[in-house]
N, CA, C and O atoms as a GROMACS GRO file, in nm:
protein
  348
    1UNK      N    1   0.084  -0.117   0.000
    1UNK     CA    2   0.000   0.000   0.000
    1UNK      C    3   0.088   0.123   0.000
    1UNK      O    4   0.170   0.153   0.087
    2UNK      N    5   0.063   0.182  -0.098
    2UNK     CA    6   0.111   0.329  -0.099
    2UNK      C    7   0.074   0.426  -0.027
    2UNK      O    8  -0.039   0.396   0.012
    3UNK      N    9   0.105   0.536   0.019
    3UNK     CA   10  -0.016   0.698   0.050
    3UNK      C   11   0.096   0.794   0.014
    3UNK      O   12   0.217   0.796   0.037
    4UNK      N   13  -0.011   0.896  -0.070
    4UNK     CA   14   0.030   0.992  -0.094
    4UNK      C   15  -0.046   1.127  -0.052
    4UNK      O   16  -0.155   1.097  -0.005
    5UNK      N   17  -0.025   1.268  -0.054
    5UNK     CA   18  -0.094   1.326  -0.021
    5UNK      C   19  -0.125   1.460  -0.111
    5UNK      O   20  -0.040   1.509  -0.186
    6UNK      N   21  -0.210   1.494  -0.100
    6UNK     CA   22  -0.265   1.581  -0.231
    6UNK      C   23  -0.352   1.682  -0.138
    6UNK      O   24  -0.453   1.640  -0.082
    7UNK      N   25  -0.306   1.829  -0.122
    7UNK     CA   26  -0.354   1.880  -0.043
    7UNK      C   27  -0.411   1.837   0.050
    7UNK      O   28  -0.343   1.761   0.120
    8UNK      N   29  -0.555   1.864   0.095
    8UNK     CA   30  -0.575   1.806   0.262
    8UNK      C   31  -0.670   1.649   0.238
    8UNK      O   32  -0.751   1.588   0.308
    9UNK      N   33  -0.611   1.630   0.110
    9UNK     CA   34  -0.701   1.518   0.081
    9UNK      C   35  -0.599   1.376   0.045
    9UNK      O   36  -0.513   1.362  -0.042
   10UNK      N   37  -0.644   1.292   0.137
   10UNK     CA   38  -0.486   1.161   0.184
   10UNK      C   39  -0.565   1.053   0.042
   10UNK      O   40  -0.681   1.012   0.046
   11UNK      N   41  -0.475   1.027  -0.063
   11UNK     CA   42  -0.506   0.916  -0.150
   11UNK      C   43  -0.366   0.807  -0.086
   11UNK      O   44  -0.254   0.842  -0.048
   12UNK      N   45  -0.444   0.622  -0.098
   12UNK     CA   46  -0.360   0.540  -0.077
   12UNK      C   47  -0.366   0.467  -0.236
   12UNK      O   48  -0.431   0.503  -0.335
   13UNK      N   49  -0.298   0.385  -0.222
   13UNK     CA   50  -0.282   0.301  -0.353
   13UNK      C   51  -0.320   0.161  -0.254
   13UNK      O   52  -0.265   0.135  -0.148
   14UNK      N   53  -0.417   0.090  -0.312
   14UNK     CA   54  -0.431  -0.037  -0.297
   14UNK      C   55  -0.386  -0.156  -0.407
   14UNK      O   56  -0.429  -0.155  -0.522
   15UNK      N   57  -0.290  -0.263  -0.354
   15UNK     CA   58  -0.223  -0.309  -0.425
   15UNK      C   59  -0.284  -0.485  -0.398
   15UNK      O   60  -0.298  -0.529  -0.284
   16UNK      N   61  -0.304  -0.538  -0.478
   16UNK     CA   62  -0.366  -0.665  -0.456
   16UNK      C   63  -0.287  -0.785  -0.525
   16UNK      O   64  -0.206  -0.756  -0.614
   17UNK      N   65  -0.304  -0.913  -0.490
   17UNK     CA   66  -0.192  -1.020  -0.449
   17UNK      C   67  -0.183  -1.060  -0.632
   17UNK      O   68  -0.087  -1.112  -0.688
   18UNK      N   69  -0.330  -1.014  -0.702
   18UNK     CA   70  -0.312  -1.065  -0.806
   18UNK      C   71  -0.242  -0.952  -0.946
   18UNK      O   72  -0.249  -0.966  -1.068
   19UNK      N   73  -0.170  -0.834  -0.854
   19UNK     CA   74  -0.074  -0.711  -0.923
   19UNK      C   75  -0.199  -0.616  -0.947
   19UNK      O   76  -0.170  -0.496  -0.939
   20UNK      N   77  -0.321  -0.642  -0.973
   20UNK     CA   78  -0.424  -0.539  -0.991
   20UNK      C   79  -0.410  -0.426  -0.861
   20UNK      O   80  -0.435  -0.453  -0.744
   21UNK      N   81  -0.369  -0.310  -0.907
   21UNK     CA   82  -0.382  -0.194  -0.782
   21UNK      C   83  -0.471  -0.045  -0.857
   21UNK      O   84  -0.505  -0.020  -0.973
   22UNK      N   85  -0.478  -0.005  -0.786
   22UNK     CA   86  -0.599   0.111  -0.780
   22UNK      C   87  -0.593   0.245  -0.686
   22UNK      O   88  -0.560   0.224  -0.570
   23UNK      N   89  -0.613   0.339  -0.712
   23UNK     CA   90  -0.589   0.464  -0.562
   23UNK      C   91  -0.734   0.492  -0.521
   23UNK      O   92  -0.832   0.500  -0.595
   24UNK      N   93  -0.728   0.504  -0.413
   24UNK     CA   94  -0.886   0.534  -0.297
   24UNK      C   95  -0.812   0.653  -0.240
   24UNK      O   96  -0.693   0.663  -0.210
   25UNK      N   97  -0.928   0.753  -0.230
   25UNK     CA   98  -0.905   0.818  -0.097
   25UNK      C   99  -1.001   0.814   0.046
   25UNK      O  100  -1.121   0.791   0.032
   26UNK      N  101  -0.972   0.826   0.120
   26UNK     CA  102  -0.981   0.833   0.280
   26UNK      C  103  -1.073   0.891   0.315
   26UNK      O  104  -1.063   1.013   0.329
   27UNK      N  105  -1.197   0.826   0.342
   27UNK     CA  106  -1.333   0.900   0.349
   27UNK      C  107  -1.274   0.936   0.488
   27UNK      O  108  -1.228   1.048   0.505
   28UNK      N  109  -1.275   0.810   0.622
   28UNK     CA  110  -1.268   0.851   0.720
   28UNK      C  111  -1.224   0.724   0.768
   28UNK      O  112  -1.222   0.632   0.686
   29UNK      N  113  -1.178   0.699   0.916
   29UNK     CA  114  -1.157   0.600   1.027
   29UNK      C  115  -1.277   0.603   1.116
   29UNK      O  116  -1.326   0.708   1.156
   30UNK      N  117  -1.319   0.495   1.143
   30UNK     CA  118  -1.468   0.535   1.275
   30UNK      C  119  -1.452   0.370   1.314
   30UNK      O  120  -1.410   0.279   1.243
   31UNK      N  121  -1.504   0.366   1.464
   31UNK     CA  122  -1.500   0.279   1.536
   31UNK      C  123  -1.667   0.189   1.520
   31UNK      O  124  -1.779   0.236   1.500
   32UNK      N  125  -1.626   0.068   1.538
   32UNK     CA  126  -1.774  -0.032   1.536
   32UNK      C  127  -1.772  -0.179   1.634
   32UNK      O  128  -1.740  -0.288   1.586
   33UNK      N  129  -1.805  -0.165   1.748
   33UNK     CA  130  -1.783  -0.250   1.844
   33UNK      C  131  -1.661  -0.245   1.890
   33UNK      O  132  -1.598  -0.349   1.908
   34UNK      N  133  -1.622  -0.158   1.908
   34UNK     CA  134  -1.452  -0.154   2.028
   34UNK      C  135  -1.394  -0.154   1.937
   34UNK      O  136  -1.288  -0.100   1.968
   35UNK      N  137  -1.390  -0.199   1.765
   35UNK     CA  138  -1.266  -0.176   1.657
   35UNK      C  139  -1.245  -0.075   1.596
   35UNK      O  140  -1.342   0.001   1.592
   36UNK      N  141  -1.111  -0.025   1.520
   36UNK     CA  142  -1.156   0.069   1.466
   36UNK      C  143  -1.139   0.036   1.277
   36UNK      O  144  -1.052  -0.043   1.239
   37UNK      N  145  -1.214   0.093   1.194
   37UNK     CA  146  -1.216   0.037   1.058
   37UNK      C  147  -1.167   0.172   0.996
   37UNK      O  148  -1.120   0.266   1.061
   38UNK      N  149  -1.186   0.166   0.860
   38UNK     CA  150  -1.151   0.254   0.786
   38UNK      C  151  -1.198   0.240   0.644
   38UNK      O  152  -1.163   0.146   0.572
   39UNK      N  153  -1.308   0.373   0.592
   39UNK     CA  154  -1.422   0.391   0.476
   39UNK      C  155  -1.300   0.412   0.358
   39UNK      O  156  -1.214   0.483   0.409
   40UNK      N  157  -1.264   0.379   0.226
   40UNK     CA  158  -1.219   0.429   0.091
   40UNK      C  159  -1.262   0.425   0.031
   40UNK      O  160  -1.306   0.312   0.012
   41UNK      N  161  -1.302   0.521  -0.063
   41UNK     CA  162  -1.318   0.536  -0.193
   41UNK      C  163  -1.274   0.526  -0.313
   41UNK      O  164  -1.172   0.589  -0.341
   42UNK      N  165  -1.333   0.448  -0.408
   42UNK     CA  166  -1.230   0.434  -0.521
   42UNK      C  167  -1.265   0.562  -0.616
   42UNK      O  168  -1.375   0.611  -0.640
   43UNK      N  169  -1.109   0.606  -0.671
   43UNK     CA  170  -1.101   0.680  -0.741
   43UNK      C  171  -1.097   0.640  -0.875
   43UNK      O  172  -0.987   0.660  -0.928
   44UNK      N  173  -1.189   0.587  -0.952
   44UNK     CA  174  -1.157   0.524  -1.044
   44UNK      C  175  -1.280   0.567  -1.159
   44UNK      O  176  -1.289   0.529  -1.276
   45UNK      N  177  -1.374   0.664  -1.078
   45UNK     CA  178  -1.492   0.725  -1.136
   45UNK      C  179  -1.616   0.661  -1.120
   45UNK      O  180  -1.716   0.708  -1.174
   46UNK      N  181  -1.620   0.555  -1.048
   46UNK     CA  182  -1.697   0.446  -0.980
   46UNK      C  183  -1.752   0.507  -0.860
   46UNK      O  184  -1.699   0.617  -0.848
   47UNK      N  185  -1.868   0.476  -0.728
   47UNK     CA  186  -1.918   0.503  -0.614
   47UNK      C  187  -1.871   0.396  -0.510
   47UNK      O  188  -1.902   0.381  -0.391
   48UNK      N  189  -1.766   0.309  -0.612
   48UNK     CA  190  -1.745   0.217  -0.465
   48UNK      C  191  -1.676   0.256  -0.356
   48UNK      O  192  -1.595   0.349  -0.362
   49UNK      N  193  -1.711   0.167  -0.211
   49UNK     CA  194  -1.651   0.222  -0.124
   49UNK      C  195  -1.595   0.119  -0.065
   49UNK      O  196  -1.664   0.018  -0.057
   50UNK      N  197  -1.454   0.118  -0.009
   50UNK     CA  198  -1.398   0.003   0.072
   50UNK      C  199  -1.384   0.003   0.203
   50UNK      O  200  -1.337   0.109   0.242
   51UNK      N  201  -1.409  -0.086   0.302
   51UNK     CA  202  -1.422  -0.088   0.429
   51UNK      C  203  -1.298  -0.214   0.454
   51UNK      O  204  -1.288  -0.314   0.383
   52UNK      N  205  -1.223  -0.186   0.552
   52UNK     CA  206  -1.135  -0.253   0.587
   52UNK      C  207  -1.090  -0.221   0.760
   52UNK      O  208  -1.081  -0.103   0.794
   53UNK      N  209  -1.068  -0.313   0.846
   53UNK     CA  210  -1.009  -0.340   0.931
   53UNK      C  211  -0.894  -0.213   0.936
   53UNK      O  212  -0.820  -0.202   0.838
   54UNK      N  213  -0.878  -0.103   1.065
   54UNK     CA  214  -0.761  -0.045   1.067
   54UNK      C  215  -0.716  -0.041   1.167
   54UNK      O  216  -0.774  -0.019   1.273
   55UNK      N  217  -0.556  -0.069   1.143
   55UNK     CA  218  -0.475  -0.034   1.254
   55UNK      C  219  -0.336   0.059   1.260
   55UNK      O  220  -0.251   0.044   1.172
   56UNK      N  221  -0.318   0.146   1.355
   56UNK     CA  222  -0.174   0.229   1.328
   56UNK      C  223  -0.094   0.136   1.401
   56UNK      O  224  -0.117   0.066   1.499
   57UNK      N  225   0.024   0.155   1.314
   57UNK     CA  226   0.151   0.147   1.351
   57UNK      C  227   0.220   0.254   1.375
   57UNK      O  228   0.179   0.366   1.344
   58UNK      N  229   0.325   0.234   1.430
   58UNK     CA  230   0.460   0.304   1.456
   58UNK      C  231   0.522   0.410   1.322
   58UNK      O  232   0.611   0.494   1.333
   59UNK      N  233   0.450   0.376   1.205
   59UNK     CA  234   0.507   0.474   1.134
   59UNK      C  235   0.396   0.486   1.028
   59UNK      O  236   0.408   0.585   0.957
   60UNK      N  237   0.301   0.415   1.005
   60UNK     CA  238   0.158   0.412   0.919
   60UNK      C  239   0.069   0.405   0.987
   60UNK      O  240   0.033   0.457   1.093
   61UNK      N  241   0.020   0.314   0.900
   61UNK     CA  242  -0.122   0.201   0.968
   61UNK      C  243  -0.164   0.054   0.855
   61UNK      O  244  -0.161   0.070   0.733
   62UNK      N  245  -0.181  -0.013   0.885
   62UNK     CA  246  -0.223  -0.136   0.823
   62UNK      C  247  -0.396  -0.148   0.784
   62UNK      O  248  -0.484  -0.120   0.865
   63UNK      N  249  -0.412  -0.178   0.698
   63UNK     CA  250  -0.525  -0.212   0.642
   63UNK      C  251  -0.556  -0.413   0.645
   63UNK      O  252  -0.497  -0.506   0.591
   64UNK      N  253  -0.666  -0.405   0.727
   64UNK     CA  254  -0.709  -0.528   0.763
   64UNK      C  255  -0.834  -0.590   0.688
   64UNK      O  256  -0.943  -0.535   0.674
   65UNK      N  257  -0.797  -0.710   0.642
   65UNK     CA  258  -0.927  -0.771   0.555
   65UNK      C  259  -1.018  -0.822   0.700
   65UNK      O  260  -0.983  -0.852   0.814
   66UNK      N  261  -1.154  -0.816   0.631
   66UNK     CA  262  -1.263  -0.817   0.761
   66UNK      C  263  -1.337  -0.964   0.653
   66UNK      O  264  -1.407  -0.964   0.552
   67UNK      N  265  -1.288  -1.054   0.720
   67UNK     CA  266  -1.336  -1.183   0.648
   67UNK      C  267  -1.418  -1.218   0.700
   67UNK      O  268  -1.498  -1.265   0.620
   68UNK      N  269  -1.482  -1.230   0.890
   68UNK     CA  270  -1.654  -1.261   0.890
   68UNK      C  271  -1.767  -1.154   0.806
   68UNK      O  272  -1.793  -1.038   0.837
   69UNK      N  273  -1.828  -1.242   0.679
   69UNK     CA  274  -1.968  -1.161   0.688
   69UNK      C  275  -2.037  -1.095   0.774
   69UNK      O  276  -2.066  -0.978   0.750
   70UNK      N  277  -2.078  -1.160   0.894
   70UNK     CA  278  -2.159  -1.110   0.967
   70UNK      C  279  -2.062  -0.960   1.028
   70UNK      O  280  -2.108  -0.846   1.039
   71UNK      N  281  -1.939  -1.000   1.056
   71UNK     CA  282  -1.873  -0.797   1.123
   71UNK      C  283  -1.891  -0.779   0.983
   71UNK      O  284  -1.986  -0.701   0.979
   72UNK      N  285  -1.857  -0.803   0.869
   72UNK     CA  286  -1.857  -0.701   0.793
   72UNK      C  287  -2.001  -0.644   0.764
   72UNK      O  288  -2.010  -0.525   0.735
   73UNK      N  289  -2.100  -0.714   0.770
   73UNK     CA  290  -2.254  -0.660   0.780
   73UNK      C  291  -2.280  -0.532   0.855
   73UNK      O  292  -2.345  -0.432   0.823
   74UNK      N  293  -2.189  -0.575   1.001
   74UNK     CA  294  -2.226  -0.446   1.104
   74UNK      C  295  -2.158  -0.353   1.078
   74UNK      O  296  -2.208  -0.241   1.089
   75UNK      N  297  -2.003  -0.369   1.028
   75UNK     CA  298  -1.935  -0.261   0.991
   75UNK      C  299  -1.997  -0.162   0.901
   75UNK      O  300  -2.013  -0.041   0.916
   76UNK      N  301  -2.042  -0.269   0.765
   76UNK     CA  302  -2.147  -0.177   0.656
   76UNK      C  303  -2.231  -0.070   0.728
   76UNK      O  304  -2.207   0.050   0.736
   77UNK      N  305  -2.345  -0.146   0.783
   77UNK     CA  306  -2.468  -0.097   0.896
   77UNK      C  307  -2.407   0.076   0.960
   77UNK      O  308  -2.460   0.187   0.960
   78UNK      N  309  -2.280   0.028   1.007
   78UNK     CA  310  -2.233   0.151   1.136
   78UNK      C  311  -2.215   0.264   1.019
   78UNK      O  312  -2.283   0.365   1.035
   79UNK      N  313  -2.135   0.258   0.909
   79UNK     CA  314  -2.059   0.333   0.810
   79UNK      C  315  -2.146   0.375   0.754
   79UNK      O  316  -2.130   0.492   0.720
   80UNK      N  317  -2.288   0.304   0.711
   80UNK     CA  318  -2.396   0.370   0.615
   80UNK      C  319  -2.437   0.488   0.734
   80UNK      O  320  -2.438   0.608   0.709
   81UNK      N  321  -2.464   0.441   0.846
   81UNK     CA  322  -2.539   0.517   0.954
   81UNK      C  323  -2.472   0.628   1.018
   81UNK      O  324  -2.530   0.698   1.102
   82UNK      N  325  -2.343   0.648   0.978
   82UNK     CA  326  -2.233   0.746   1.017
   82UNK      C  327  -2.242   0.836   0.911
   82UNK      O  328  -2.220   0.956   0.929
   83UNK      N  329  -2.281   0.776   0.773
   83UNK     CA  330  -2.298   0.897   0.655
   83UNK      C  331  -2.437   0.952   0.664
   83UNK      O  332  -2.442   1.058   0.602
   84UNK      N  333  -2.548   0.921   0.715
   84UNK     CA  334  -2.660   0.954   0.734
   84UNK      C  335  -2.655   1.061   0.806
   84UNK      O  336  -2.746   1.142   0.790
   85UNK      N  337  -2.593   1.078   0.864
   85UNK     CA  338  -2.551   1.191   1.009
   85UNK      C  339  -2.563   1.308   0.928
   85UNK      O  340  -2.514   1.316   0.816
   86UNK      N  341  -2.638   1.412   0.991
   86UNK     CA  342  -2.583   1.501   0.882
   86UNK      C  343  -2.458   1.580   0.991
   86UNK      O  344  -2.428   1.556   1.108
   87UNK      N  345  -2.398   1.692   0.880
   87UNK     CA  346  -2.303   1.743   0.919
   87UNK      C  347  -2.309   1.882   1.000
   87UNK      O  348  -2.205   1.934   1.041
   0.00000   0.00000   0.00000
């Protein structure tokens, strides 16, 4: 995973096992049952959005695959319901 930064707006590069990579930027980090995850967007002219497992490190942070369906259901659930919010 790459990050780069483009004014106040953080793009990463997502890089996948099969060489296919892509840049998202960083909707936000928000917590869902004591974890904390992290919303991306693909920049690719598409509305998709990626949800992944996050954690900082010592000099980044790691992006975590969320392989139960069911957290990833609630994760969805919390993230739709966090954009509903208004501002």
């Amino acid at each position: 995973m790459a990050q780069k930064k483009y004014g106040d707006d953080e793009i990463i590069t997502l890089e996948f096992d099969n060489g296919d990579s892509f840049e998202c930027g960083i909707i936000g980090v928000f917590e869902c049952e004591g974890k904390d995850y992290i919303a991306l967007e693909a920049l690719d002219g598409t509305d998709d959005v990626y949800l992944y497992g996050y954690r900082e490190n010592a000099d980044d942070f790691d992006l975590l695959d969320i392989e139960d369906e069911q957290t990833f259901n609630k994760v969805a659930a919390e993230f739709e319901s966090l954009m509903d919010e208004p501002l």
